[in-house]
C-alpha positions as CSV (number, residue, x, y, z in Angstrom):
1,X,43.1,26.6,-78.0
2,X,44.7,25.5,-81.4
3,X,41.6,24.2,-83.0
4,X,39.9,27.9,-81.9
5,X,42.6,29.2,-83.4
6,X,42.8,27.4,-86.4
7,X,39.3,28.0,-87.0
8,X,40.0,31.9,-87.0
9,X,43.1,31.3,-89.2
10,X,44.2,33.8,-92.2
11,X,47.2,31.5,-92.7
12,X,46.1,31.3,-96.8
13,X,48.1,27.5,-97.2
14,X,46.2,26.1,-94.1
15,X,42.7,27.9,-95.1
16,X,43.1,26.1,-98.4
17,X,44.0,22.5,-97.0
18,X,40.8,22.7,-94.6
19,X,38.5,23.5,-97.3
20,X,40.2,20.7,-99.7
21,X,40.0,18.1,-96.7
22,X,36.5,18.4,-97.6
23,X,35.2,18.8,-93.7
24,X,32.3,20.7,-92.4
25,X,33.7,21.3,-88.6
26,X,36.9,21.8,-87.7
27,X,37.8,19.3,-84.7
28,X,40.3,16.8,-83.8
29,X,39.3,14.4,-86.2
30,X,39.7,17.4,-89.1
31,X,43.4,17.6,-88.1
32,X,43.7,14.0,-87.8
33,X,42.6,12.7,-90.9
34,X,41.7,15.5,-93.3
35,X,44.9,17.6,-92.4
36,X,47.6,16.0,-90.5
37,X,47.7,13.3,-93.8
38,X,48.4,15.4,-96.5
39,X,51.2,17.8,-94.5
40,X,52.9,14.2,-93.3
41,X,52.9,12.6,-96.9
42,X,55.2,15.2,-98.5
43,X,57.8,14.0,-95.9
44,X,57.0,10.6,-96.7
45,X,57.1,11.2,-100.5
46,X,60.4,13.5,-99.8
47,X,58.5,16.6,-100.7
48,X,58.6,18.7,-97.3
49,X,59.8,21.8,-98.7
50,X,56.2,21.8,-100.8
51,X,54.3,21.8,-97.2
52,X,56.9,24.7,-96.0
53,X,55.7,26.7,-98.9
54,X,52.0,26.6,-98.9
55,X,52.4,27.8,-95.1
56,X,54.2,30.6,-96.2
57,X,53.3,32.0,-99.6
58,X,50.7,34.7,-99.9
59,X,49.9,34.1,-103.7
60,X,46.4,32.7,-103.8
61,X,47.9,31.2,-107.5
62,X,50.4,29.1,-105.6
63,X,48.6,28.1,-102.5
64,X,46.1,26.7,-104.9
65,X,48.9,24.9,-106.7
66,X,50.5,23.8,-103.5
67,X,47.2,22.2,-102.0
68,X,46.8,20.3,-105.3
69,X,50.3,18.9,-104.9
70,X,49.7,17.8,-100.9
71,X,46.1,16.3,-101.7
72,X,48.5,14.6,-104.9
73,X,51.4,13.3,-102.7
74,X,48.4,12.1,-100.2
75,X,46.6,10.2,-102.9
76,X,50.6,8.4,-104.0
77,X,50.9,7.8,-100.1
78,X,47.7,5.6,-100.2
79,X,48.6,3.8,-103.4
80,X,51.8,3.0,-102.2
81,X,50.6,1.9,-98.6
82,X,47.8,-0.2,-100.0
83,X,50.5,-2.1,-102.3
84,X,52.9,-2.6,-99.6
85,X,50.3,-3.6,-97.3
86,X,48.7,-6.5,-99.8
87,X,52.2,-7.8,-100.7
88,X,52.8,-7.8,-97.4
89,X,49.9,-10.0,-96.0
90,X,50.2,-12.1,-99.1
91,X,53.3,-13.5,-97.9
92,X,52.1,-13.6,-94.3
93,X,48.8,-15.8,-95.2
94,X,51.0,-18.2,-97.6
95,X,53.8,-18.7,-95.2
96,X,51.4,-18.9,-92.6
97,X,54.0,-16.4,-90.6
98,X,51.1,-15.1,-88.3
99,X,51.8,-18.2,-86.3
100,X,54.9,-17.1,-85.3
101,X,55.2,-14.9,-82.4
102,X,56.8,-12.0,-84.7
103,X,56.0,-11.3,-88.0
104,X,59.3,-10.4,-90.3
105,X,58.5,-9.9,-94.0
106,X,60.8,-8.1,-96.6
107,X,60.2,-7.0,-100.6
108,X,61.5,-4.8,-103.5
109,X,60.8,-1.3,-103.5
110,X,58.7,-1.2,-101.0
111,X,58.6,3.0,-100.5
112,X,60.7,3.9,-97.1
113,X,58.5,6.6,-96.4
114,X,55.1,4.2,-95.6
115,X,56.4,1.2,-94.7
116,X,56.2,1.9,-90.7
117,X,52.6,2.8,-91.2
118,X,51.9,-0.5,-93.0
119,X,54.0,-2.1,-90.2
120,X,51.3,-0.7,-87.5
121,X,48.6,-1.5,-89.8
122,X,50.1,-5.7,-90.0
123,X,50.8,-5.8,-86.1
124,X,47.0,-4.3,-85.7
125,X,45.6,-6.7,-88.0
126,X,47.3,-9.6,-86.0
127,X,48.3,-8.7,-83.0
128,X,51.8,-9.3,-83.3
129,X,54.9,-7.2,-83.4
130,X,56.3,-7.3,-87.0
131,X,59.0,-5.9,-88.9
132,X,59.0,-4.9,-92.6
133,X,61.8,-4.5,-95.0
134,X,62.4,-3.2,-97.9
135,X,65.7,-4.5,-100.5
136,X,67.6,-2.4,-101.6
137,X,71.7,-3.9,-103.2
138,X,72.6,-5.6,-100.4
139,X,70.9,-4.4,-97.8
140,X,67.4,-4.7,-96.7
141,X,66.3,-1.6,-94.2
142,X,62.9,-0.9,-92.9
143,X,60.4,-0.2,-89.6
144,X,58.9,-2.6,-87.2
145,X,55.9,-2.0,-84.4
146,X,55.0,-3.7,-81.5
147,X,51.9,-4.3,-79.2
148,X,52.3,-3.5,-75.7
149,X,53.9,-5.9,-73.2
150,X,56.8,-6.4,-75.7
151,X,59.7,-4.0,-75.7
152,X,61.0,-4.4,-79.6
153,X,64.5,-2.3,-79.0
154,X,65.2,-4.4,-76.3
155,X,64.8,-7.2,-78.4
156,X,66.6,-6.4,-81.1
157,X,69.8,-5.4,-78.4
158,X,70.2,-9.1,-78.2
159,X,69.7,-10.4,-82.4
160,X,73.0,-7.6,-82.6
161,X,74.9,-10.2,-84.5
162,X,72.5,-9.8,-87.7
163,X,71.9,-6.3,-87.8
164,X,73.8,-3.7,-88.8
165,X,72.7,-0.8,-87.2
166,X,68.7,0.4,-85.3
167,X,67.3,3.0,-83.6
168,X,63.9,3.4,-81.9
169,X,62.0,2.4,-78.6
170,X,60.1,-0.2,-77.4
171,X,56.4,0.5,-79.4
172,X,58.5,1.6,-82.9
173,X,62.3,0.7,-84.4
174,X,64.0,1.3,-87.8
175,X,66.2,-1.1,-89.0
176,X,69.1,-1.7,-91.7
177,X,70.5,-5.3,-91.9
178,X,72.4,-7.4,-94.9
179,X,69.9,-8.7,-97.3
180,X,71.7,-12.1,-96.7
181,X,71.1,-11.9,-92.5
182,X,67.1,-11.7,-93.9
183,X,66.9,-15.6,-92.2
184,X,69.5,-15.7,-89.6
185,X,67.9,-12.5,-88.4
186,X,64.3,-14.0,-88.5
187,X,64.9,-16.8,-86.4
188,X,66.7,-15.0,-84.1
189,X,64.3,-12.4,-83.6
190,X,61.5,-14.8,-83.3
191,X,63.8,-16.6,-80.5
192,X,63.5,-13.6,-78.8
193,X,60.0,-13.0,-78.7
194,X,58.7,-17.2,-78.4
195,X,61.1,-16.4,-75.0
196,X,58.7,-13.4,-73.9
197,X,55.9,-15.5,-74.2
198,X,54.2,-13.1,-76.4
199,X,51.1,-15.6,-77.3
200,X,50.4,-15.2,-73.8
201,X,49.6,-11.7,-74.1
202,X,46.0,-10.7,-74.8
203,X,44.8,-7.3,-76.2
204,X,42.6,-5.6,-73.9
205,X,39.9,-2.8,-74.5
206,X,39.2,-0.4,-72.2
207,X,35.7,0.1,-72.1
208,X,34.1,2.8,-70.7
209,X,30.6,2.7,-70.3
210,X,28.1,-0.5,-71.1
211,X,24.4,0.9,-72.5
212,X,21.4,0.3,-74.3
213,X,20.7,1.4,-77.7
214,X,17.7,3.5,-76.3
215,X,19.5,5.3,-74.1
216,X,21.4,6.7,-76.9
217,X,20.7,10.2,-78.7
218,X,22.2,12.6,-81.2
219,X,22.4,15.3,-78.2
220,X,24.0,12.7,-76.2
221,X,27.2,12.0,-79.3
222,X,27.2,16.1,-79.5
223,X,27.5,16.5,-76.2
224,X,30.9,14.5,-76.2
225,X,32.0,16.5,-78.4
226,X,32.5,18.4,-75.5
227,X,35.3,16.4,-74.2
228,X,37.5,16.7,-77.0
229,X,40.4,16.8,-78.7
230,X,40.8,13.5,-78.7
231,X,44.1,11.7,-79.5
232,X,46.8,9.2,-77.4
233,X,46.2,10.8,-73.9
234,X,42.5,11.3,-73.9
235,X,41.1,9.0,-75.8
236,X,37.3,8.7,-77.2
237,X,34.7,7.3,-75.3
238,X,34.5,3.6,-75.7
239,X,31.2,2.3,-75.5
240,X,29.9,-1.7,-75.1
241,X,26.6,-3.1,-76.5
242,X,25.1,-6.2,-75.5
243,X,22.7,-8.9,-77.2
244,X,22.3,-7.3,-80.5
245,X,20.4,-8.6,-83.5
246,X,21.9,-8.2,-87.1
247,X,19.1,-7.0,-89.2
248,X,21.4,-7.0,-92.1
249,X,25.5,-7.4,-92.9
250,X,27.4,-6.7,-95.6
251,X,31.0,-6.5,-96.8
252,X,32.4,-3.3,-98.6
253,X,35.9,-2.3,-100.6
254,X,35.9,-5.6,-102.0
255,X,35.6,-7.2,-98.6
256,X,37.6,-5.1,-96.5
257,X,35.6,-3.2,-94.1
258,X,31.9,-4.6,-92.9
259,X,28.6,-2.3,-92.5
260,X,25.5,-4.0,-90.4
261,X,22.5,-2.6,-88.9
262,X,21.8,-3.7,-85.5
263,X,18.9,-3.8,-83.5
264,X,17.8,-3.8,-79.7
265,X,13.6,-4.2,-79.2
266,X,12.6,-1.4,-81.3
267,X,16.1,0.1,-82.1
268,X,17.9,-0.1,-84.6
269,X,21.2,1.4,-85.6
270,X,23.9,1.2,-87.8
271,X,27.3,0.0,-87.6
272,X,30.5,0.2,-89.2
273,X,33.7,-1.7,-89.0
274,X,37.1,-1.0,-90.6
275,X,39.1,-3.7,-91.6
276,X,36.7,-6.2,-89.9
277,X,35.5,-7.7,-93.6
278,X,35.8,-11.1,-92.8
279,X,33.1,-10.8,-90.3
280,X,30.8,-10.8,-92.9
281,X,31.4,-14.8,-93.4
282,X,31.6,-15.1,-89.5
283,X,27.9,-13.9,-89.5
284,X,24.5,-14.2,-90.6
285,X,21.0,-12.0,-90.3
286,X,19.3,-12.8,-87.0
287,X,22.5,-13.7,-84.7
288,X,23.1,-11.7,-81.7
289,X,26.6,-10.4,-80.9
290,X,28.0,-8.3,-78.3
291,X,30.0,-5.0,-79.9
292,X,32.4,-2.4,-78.8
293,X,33.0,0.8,-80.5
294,X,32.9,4.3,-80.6
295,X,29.8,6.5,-81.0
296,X,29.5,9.3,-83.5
297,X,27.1,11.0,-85.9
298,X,27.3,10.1,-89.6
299,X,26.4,12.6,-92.1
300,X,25.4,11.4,-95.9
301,X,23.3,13.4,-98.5
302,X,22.6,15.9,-95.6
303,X,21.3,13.6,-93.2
304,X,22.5,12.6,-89.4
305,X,22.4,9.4,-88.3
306,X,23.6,7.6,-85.5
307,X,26.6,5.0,-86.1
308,X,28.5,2.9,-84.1
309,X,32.1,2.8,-85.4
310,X,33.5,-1.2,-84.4
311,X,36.5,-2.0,-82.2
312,X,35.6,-5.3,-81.2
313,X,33.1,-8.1,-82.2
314,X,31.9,-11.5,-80.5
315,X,29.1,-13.5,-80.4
316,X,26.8,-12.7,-78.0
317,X,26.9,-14.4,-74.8
């Protein structure tokens, strides 16, 4: 109902973000990543009074303004989380912390306002809680995230003697502790977690169908659009392929996300993986791997084409 009504919107603030978002269709994924974003970054850049007001003015001058602000704040957001997040797994690959059982790493002026989403992003990347924090005079205060099987506010309950104060639940804390606890706090933490065995816990995928590239069809990825919106409690379609052969591999964003083309007997589709970059090292043209992903329709210089967007990789087997 709120996506039919946002398509039949006269709201003039939201009419302009849709249209700068730079979708076609209004769906989920429109709110999600074209929307959503640039209303959450002027609360993360401590500019949510400028969101308030492109809602309500009726001056096609200031909504105008207003949208060029939001799509600014986004674009500072991204800057800001991509710095964090590089300073951040620089000191994780050179301390080699990603062998402990939770990842703890702390730096100057890292911006308050992202570093919980950079914190998800590090405990996606390798599949370990972590905590980030940010200095500031004598205090260091920041976000952590967890994976599931590991309540982090229960943890922290028993490292009390090195914090100063939290707040939170088990999948997402904030955090303020003296800048001089950074290590006591650390080792305590990770006393914690080695205790909860968390190596032992391994990420599943919920899979929900296993098919063959010929089975697939553009009617068939319209038609699930069907069962949307999609978010945490209905989740898209997860779909496994088996025995593929890479027809070709390459890295992209200076080696941060992957694209291949795949191929089953006569098919052949693409693929795309986010954040899986280092895959293309793992692999070579001509080796068959098993994938999981999503399916959806990708539309470049007005042409459709099926893709498979990546969730998990292995060799095939």
């Amino acid at each position: 109902m709120g996506l039919m009504l946002i398509n039949q919107t006269k709201n003039m603030g939201l009419k302009s973000l849709l249209i700068s978002s730079g979708y076609k269709n209004i769906d989920s994924n429109t709110i999600s990543f074209g929307v959503a974003p640039r209303i959450n970054a002027c609360g993360r850049m401590g500019h949510a009074e400028e969101a308030l007001k492109l809602f309500l003015s009726k001056d096609i001058y200031e909504v105008n303004e207003l949208t060029s602000k939001l799509n600014e704040y986004n674009k500072l957001r991204q800057e800001k989380e991509k710095n964090i997040y590089e300073e951040a797994v620089k000191q994780i690959e050179q301390k080699s912390l990603y062998e402990k059982s939770i990842i703890v790493v702390g730096g100057e002026d890292w911006h308050h306002g992202v570093i919980g989403i950079v914190s998800s992003k590090i405990t996606e990347m390798y599949f370990k809680p972590s905590i980030l924090l940010c200095y500031e005079g004598d205090l260091a205060k920041g976000s952590g995230r967890s994976i599931t099987g590991f309540d982090l506010h229960d943890a922290l309950m028993k490292c009390q003697d090195s914090i100063e104060r939290f707040g939170g639940h088990s999948m997402a804390i904030g955090i303020t502790i003296k800048k001089d606890m950074f290590n006591q706090f650390s080792k305590e933490i990770e006393t914690v977690a080695e205790e909860a065995n968390i190596n032992d816990i391994i990420p599943i995928i919920n899979v929900d169908l296993k098919v063959n590239l010929s089975e697939i069809n553009k009617d068939i990825v319209d038609s699930i659009k069907q069962l949307e919106p999609f978010g945490e409690g209905n989740k898209m379609p997860m779909f496994a392929f088996k025995n593929l052969r890479i027809d070709s591999i390459r890295a992209l964003s200076e080696g941060k996300h992957i694209k291949m083309t795949l191929r089953e007997d006569n098919v052949v589709i693409n693929a795309i993986g986010f954040n899986f970059g280092s895959l293309a090292e793992e692999f070579k043209i001509g080796d068959k791997i098993d994938v999981v992903g999503v399916l959806e329709v990708n539309s470049f210089n007005g042409v459709d084409s099926l893709q498979i967007s990546l969730r998990d990789v292995m060799r095939a087997v």
